[in-house]
N, C-alpha and C positions, 0 to 999 in steps of 0.2 A: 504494500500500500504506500503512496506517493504522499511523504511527509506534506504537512498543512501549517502553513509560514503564512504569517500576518506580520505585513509592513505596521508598524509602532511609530506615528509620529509625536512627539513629546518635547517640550519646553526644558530644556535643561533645570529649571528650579523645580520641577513638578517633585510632591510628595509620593506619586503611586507610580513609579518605575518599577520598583519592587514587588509590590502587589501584583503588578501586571505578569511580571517576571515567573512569579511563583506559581501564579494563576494559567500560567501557559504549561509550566512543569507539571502541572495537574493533569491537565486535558489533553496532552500529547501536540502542544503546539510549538512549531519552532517561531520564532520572535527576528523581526530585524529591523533595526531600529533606525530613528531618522530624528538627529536635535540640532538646535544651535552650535552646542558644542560639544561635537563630538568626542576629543579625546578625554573627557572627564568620566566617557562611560565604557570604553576601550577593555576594561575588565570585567565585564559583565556576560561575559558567555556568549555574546551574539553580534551579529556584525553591525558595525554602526556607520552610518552613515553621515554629513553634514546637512544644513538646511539651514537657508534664509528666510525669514516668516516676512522679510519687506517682499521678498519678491518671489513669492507665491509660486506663479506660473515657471518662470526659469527652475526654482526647485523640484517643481514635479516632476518638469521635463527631464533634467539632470536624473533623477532619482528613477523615474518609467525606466530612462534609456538603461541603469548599472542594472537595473533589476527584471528588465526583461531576460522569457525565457529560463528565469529561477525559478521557476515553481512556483509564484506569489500567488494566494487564495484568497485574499484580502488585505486591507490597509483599512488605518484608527486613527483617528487624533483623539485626544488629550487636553485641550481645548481650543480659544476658537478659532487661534491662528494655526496651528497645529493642524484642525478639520479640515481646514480650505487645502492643506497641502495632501492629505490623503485623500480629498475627494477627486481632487485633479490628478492626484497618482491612480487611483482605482480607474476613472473615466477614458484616461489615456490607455491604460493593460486590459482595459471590460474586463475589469472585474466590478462587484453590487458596490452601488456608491449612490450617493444623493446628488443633485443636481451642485454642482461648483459653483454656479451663479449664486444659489439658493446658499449654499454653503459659505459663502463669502458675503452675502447680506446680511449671514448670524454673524458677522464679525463685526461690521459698521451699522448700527444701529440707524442709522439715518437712510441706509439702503432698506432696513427692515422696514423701517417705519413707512417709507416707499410703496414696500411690495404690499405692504397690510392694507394700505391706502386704497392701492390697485384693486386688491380681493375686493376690499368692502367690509372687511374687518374690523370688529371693534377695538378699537385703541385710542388712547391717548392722543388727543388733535396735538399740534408740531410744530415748531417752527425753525429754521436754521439761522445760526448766530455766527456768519463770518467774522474771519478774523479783523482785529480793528471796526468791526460796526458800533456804532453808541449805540448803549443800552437803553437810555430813552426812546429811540426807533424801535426795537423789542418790545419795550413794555407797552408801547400802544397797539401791539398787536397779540399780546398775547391774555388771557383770561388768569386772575388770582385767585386760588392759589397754583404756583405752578413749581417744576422741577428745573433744574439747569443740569444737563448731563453731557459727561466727553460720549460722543458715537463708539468709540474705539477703547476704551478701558473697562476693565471687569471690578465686580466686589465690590459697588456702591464707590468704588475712588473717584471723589471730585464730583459726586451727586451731591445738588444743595436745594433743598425747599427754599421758597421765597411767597409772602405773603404780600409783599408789598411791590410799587419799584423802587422802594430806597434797596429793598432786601435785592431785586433783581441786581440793582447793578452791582453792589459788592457779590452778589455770588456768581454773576459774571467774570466778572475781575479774579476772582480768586480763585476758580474754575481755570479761567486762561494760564494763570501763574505754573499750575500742577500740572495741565497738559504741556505747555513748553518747555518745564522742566524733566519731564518724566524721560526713564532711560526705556521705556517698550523698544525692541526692535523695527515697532510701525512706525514710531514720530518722524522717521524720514518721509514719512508716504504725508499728500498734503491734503488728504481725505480724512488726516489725522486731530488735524486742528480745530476746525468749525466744531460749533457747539449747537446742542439742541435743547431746545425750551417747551416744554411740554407740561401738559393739563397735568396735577397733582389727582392720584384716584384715590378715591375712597376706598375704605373697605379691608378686610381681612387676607393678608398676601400669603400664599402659597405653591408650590413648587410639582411638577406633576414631572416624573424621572418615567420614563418610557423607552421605547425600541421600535420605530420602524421598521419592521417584515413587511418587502414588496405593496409598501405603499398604504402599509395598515399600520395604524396607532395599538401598540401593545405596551399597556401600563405596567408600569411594575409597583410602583406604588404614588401616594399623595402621600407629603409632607406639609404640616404645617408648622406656621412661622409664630409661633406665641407672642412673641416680642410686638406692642404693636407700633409699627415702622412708620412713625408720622411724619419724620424729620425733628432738624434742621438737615441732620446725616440721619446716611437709611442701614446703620451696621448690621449684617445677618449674623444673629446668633443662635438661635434657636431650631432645630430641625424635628419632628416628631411625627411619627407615624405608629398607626393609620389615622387616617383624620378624623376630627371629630366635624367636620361641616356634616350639612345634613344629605341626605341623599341626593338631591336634587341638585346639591349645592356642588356635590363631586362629579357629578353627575356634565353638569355646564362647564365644572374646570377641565373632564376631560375633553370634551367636546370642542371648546373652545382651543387646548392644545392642539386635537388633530387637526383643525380646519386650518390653522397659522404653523402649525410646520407642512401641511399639504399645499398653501401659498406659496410658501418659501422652495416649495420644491424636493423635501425633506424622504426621500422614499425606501430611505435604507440606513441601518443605523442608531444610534443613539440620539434622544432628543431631551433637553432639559427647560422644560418651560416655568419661567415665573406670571403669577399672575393676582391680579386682586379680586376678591369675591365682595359682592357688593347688593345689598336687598335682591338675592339669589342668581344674580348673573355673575359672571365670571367673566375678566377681560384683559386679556394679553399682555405683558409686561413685554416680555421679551423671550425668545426661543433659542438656544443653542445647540450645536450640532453634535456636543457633547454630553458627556453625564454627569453627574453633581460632579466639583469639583475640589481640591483640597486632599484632605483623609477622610472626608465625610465619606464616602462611601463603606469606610467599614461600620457604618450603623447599619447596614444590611447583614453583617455576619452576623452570623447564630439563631437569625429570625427572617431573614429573605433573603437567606443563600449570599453566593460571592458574585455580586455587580464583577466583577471584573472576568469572571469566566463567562459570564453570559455574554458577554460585549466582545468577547472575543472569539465566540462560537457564532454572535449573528456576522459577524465583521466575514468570514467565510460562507456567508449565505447557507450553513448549515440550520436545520432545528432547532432554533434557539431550545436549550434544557427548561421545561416549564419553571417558572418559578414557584422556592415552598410557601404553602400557606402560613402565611405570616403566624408567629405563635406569641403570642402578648404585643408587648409596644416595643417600640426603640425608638434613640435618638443620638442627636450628635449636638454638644453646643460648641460653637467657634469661639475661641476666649477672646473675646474684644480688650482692645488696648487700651484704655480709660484716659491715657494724656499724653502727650510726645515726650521723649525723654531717654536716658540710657538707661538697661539695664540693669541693676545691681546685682539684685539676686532673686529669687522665688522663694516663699513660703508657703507651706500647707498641699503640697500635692501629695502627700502622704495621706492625708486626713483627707482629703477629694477623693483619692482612690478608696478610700477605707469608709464610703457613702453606701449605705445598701443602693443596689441598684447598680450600681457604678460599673462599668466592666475596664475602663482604663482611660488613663489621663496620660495624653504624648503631649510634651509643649515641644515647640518648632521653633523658639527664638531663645538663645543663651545669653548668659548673664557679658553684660560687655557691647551688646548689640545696640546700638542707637534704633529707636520704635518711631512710628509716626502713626497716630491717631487720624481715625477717617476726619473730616473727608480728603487729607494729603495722605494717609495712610492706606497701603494696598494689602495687608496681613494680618496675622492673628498671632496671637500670644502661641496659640495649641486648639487642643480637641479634646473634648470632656465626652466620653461615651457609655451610654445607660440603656437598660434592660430593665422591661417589668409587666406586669397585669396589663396596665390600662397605658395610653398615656397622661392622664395627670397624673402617675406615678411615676414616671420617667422624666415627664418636666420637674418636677419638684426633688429627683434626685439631683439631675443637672444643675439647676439652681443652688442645692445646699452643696455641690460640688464647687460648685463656680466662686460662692462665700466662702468657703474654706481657704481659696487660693489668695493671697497678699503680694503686692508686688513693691520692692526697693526699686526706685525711680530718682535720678537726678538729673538735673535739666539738659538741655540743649543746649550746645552752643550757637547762638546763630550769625 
């Protein structure tokens, strides 16, 4: 039988190289990988490749041409610049891929908001804030309260609510500050810059992690977001499943997902939609071509299987493995960063771990590290992960995990 090799496209900073890694040693799949930087992953058992996430199409095509004729079964990304380059590597070898246009719209949100426009989809009304326009020009076209968001940045960085237009124009300005500053690989590209200004939604925000097989929405689970996300910053920290909306209510979120990654062109693959539930509609935040991101995905272990063998059994257009029936609740909290500053130390992951419920506390940032607080901050302290009956036993372990942790902070130099 003819080994089954999935191209791995991935960000060098990503948390689930590993996961992915072990999750292939599982299933009998060979792995070959495609990052920024490649010699940092040179010892990892599989062959690696290079990849520019500015320039997309030249990467694919480089990457099609080394790896035609290998035997490739499929290609993944990792997130959403990562997507766009395995969707043009799959499209180029035919192999199962989602549309690359569609693929590349979940990366620039102002393309999304575009194509959502086109369908007739309900979303958030829009507007684009070139660079250098006065924000007084803005604010007379747009409706309070509203959002100011970079098209191209993930994880709420540089999201700012604004109730006014005194608030517009400083969270314009300081929006601008954080996108020209920022080191992404895309600030080269000038689709990078423009901002968009958009209706603030009401409502209950929640997450719906799925898998497109041949152009059908297959859910894997609803997550909701306890935290209620009203601004000034929208930090996500709460993840929990299964949801507690009510039928109907899950009902319209998934609905809602399939019809805006079926816009987007979305027909194979993994898809992560955020959205707001609102007096029982439900309405598109935004869609990705990926799957939750971070280590959140291991709040699926032990209670909805391994996300990661599944995404890499549909990435080969094989059976996806059904998923198990969920058995109590789980969750993930993201440990949000409370104020910019350096590192000193950490207190209490001892006592967070030692939470009933609790199944493990990984922090991702060490003591020495300079932090940045949303809305200039793109990261998390760690990952708080809990098991239980119900979810409000899972949120309320999170929580008493999350108070146990204490952080040594001194300042910035600026």
């Amino acid at each position: 039988m003819a080994p089954r090799r999935v191209l791995l496209v991935f960000a060098a900073s990503t948390y689930r190289l590993d996961a992915f890694l072990d999750a292939a040693r599982r299933i009998g799949v060979e792995l070959v990988l495609a990052t920024d930087l490649p010699r940092s992953f040179a010892r990892k058992g599989a062959p690696v490749h290079g990849v520019d996430f500015a320039d997309a199409s030249a990467s694919a095509h480089r990457l099609a041409g080394a790896l035609r004729g290998q035997g490739l079964s499929g290609a993944l990304g990792t997130h959403e610049a990562s997507a766009v380059v395995a969707a043009m590597v799959a499209a180029e070898l035919g192999l199962p891929h989602s549309s690359p246009d569609g693929v590349l719209a979940t990366r620039d949100k102002r393309k999304m908001r575009e194509r959502f426009a086109a369908a007739g989809l309900a979303a958030p009304r829009f507007t684009v804030v070139e660079p250098g326009e006065d924000a007084r020009a803005v604010a007379a076209r747009v409706r309070f309260p509203c959002v100011v968001k970079p098209p191209m940045l993930s994880g709420s960085q540089g999201v700012i609510r604004a109730d006014d237009a005194a608030q517009l124009a400083r969270a314009i300005e300081r929006t601008r500050r954080i996108v020209a500053r920022h080191g992404s690989a895309l600030a080269t590209l000038p689709e990078f810059h423009p901002l968009l200004v958009e209706d603030y939604l009401p409502g209950r925000e929640v997450a719906v992690e799925a898998v497109m097989v041949d152009g059908a929405l297959r859910v894997l689970c609803i997550f909701d977001k306890p935290d209620d996300l009203v601004g000034p910053h929208f930090e996500e920290t709460l993840y929990v499943t299964p949801s507690r909306l009510s039928e109907d209510e899950q009902h319209a979120a998934v609905a809602a997902s399939r019809d805006a990654a079926r816009a987007l062109g979305l027909a194979h693959g993994p898809v992560h939609a955020e959205l707001r539930v609102h007096d029982g509609r439900a309405t598109v935040i935004e869609v990705a071509a990926r799957s939750i991101g971070g280590m959140c995905s291991r709040a699926f272990d032990g209670s909805l299987g391994s996300l990661e063998e599944l995404l890499l059994a549909a990435a080969i257009g094989e059976p996806a493995p059904p998923a198990e029936a969920a058995r109590g609740a789980t969750g993930v909290m993201m440990l949000p960063i409370p104020r910019s500053g350096v590192l000193r130390g950490v207190r209490g992951v001892d006592r967070a771990r030692a939470v009933p419920g609790v199944e493990g506390v990984e922090m991702s940032i060490a003591p020495g590290d300079a932090i940045r607080a949303l809305p200039e901050g793109g990261s998390y302290l760690g990952f708080v992960f809990a098991r239980g009956e119900t979810p409000a036993a899972v949120e309320r372990a999170l929580r008493e995990a999350h108070a146990a942790i204490e952080l040594d902070l001194s300042p910035l130099l600026t």
